[in-house]
C-alpha positions as CSV (number, residue, x, y, z in Angstrom):
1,X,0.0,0.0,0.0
2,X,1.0,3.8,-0.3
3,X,1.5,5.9,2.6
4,X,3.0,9.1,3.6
5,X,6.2,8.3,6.3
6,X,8.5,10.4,8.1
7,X,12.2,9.3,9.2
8,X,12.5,12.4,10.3
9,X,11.4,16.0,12.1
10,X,11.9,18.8,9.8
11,X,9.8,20.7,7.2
12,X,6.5,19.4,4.7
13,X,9.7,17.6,2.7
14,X,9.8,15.0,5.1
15,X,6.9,13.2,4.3
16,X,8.0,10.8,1.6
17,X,5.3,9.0,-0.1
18,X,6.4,4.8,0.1
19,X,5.4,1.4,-0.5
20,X,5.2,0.2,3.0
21,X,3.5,-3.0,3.9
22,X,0.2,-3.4,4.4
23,X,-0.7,-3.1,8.5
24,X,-2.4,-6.7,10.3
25,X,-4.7,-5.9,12.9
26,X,-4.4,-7.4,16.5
27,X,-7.0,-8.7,18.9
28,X,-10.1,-5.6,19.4
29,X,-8.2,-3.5,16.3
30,X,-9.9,-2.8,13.2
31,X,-8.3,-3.0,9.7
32,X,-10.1,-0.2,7.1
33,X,-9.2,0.6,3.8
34,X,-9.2,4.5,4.0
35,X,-10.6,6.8,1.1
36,X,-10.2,9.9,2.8
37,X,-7.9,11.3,5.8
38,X,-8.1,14.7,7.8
39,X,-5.4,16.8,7.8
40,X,-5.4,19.0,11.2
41,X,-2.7,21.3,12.1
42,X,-1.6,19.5,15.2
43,X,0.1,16.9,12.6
44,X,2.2,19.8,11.4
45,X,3.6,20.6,14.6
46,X,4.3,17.3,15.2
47,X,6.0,16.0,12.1
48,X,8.4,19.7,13.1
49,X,9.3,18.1,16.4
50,X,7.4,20.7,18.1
51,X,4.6,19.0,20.1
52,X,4.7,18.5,23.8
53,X,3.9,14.5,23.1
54,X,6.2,13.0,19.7
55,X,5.8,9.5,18.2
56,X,9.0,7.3,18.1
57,X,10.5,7.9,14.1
58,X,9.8,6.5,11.3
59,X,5.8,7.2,11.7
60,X,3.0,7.6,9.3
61,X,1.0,10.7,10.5
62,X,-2.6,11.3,10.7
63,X,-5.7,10.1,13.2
64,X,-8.7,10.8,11.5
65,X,-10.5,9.6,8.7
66,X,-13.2,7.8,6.5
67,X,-13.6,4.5,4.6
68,X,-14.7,0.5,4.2
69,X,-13.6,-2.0,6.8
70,X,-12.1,-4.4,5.0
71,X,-10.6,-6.7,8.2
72,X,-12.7,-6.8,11.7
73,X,-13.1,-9.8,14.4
74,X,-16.3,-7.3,15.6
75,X,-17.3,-5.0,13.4
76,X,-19.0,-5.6,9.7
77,X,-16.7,-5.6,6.8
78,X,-17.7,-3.3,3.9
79,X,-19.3,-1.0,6.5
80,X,-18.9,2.8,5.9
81,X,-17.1,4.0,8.5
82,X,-15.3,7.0,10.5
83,X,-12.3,6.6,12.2
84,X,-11.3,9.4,15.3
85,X,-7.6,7.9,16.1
86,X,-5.7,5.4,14.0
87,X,-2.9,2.9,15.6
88,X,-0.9,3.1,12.6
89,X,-1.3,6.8,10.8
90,X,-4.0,7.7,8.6
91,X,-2.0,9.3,6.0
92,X,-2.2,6.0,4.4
93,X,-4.7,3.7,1.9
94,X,-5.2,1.4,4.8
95,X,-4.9,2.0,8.3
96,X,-5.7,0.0,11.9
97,X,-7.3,1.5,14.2
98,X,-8.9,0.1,17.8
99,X,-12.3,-1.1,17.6
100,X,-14.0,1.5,19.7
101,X,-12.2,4.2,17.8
102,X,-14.8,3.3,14.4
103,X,-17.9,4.6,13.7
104,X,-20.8,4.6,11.3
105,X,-20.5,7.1,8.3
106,X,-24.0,7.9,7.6
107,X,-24.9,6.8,3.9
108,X,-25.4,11.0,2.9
109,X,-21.9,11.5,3.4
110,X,-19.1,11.2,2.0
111,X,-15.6,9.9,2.6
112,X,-14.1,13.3,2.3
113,X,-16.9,14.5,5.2
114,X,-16.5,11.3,7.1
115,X,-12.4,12.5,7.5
116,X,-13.9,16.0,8.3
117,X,-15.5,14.3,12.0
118,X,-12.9,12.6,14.2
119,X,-10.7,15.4,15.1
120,X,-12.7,18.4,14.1
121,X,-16.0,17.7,15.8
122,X,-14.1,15.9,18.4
123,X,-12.0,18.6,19.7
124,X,-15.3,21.6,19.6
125,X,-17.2,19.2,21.5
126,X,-14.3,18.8,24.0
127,X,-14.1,22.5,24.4
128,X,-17.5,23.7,24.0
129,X,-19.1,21.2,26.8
130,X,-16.7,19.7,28.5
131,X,-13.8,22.4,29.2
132,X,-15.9,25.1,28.4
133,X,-19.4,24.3,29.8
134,X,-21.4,25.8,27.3
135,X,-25.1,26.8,28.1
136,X,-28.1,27.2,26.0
137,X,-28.8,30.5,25.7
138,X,-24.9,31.8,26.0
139,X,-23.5,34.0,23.6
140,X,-20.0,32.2,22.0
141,X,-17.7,34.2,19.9
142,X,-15.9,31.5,17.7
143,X,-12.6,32.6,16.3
144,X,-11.6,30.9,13.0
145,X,-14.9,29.9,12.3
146,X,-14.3,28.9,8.7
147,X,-11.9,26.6,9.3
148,X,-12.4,22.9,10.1
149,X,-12.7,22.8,13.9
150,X,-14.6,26.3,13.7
151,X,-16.9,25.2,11.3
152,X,-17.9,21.8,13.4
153,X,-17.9,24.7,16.4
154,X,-20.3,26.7,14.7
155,X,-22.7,24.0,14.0
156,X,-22.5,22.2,17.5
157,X,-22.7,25.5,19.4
158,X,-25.8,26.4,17.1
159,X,-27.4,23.0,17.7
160,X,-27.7,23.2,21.6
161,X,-29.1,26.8,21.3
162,X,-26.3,29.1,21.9
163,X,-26.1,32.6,20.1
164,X,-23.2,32.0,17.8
165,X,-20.6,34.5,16.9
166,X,-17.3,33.8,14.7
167,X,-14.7,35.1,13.0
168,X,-12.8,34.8,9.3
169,X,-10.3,36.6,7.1
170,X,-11.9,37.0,3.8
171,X,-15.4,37.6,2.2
172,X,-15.4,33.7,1.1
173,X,-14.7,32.9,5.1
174,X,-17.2,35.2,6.3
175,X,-20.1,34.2,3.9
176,X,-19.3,30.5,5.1
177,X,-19.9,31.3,8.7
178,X,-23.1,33.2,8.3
179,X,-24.2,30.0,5.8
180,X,-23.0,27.6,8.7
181,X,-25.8,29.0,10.9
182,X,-23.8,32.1,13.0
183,X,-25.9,34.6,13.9
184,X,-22.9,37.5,12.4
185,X,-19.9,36.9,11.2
186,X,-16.6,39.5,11.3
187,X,-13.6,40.0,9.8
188,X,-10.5,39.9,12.2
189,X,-8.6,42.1,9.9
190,X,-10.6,45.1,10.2
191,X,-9.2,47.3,12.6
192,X,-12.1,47.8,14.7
193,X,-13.6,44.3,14.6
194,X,-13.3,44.5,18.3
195,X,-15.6,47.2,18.7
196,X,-18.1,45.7,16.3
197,X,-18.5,42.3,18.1
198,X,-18.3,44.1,21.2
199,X,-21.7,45.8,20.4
200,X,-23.2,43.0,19.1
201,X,-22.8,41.5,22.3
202,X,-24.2,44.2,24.1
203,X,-23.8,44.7,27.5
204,X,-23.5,41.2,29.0
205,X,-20.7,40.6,26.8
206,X,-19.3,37.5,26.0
207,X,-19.7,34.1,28.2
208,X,-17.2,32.1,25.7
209,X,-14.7,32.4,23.3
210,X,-13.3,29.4,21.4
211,X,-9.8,30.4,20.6
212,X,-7.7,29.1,17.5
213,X,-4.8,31.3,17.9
214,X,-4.3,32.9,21.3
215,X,-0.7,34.2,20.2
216,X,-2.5,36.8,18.3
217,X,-6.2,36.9,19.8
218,X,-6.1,36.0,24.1
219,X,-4.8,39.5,25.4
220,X,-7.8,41.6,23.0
221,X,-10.4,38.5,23.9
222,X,-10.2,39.6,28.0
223,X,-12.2,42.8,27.8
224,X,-15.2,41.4,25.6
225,X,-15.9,38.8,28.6
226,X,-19.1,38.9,30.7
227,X,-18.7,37.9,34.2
228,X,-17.4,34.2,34.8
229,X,-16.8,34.1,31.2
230,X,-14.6,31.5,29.8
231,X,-11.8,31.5,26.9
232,X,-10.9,28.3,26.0
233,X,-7.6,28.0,24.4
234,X,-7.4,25.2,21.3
235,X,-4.3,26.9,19.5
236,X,-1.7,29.1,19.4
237,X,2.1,29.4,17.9
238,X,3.7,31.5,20.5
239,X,3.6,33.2,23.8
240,X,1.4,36.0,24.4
241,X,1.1,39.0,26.5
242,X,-2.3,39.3,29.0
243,X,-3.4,42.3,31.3
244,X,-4.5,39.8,34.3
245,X,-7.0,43.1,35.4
246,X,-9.3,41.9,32.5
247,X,-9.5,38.5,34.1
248,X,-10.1,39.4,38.1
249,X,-12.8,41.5,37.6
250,X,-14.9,39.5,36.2
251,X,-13.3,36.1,37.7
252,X,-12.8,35.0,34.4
253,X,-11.1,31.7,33.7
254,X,-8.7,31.0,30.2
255,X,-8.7,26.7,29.5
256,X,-6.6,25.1,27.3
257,X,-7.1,21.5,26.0
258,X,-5.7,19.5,24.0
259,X,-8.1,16.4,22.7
260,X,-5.6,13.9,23.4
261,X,-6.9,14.1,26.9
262,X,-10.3,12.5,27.6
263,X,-10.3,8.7,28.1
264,X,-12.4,6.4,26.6
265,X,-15.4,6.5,28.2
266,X,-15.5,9.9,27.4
267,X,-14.4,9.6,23.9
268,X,-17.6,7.5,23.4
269,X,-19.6,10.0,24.9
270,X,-18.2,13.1,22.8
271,X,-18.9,10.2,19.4
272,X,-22.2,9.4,20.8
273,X,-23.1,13.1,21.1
274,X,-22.0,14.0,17.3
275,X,-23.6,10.6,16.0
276,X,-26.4,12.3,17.1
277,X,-25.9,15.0,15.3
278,X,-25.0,13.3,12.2
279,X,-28.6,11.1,12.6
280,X,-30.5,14.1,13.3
281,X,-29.7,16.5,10.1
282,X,-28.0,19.3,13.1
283,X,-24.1,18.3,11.5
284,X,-22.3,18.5,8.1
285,X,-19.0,18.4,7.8
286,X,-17.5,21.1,5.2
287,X,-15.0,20.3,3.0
288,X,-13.1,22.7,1.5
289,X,-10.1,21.7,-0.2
290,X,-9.0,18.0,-0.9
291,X,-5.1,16.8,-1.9
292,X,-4.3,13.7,-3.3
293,X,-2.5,11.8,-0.2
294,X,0.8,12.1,-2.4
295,X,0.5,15.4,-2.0
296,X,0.8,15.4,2.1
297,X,3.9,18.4,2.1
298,X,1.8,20.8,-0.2
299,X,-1.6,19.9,2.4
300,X,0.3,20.8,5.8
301,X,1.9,23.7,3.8
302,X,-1.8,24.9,2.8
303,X,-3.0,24.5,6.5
304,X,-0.4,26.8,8.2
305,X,-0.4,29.5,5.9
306,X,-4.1,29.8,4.2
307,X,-7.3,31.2,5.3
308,X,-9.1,28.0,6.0
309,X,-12.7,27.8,4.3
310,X,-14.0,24.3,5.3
311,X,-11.9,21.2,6.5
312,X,-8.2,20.3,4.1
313,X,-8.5,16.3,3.4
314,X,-6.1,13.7,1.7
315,X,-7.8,11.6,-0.6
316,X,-6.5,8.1,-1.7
């Protein structure tokens, strides 16, 4: 089979696209033949050598993504499926993964959407109602909302009747997040965006704000909190500066995650909760662009340096 490896850290030209052999699954793994693989940024700052948590080299990246069992002591082979972690890397045609790791792809997706879910969906869930303890009714201000995990944000937040806010970088970003069901959408490169969302928000202000990149957002996100409002942190490429005033007034709280983090009993209750979603018409994945899976070092280099519309997928 093809698949992308990596022998070592460095730049996108690392990823060398080899004949490796096929991967046997073990006792409670799954063996699918992939069609489609999410690519999320986290795998770029891994394959640099820059992540907190590194894989032992050579490794085939990726976790998430979508196609036909095609070896299973449990599960159905030629099922549709979704896969939210993968044993062996996903940037690959076939891939094991654990059995409780695979899901059901609904029949009115498709692959590329299916590799749009594990990661994406999983991590807003993570932050929205777990870390961040969303509340019907709350007003959320979702930064990066035309990307993949902002995107999934938007429609879970939207779903359990929050008012939705986000943000994008271009008119094509900002017409996706109004589409995606945010009640406004504004552009982070205006220089008084600030001002804007802060009177949309009115007086309350602001009881969450899902943050993509606190490097160049946390220290302006502060003032536009209501009381006990919560910033929860999913990424950012440097350090940043903070006024702590804007946090003790309001005893205000900023939470990172990271989605590697819940166990799994609560991975299949985040799963359960979008399969829900998925059966009930409330989530669709949005893909925007899609790379052939030889193509892995022009994907990550279109993830850290484009304005994201939609989710970025491999295809095999």
């Amino acid at each position: 089979m093809k698949a992308i490896r990596i022998s070592r850290f460095g730049g996108p030209e690392v990823m060398e696209y080899l004949d490796v052999p096929d991967p046997v699954p073990e006792r409670g793994q799954v063996l699918v033949r992939l069609h489609a693989a999410g690519v999320n940024p986290v795998e770029a700052y891994i394959r640099e050598g820059k992540y907190m948590k590194l894989p032992p080299l050579p490794f085939t990246p990726g976790a998430d993504g979508a196609g036909i069992i095609e070896e299973s002591g449990t599960l159905p082979v030629g099922s549709r499926v979704f896969v939210t972690s993968s044993v062996t890397g996903a940037y690959a045609e076939k891939a094991v993964c654990a059995a409780e790791d695979v899901y059901p792809l609904s029949d009115r997706m498709t692959f590329a959407q299916g590799a749009a879910l594990g990661v994406p969906y999983g991590t807003a869930t993570w932050a929205l109602f777990y870390r961040g303890q969303a509340k019907r009714g709350e007003t959320v201000l979702i930064h990066g909302a035309s990307g993949g995990v902002g995107t999934a944000a938007v429609q879970l937040a939207r779903a359990a009747g929050l008012r939705v806010f986000g943000t994008a970088g271009t008119p094509e970003g900002l017409e996706l997040v109004k589409r995606n069901g945010a009640e406004a959408a504004f552009n982070h490169k205006e220089p008084d965006y600030l001002d804007k969302i802060k009177g949309a928000a009115g007086d309350h202000g602001l009881d969450m704000i899902i943050e993509m990149a606190a490097h160049h957002n946390l220290g302006k996100d502060l003032p536009l909190l209501a009381k006990s409002g919560r910033v929860v942190v999913i990424g950012s490429r440097g350090p940043v500066e903070i006024d702590a005033r804007n946090l003790m007034g309001r005893e205000a709280d900023i939470r990172g995650i990271t989605f590697f983090s819940p166990g799994a009993e609560l991975r299949a209750e985040i799963y359960s909760r979008i399969s829900a979603g998925i059966a009930d018409g409330s989530l669709n994945p949005i893909v925007g662009t899609a790379i052939p899976l030889g193509e892995a070092g022009r994907a990550h280099q279109h993830i850290m340096t484009s304005s994201a519309l939609g989710k970025l997928v491999l295809t095999m």
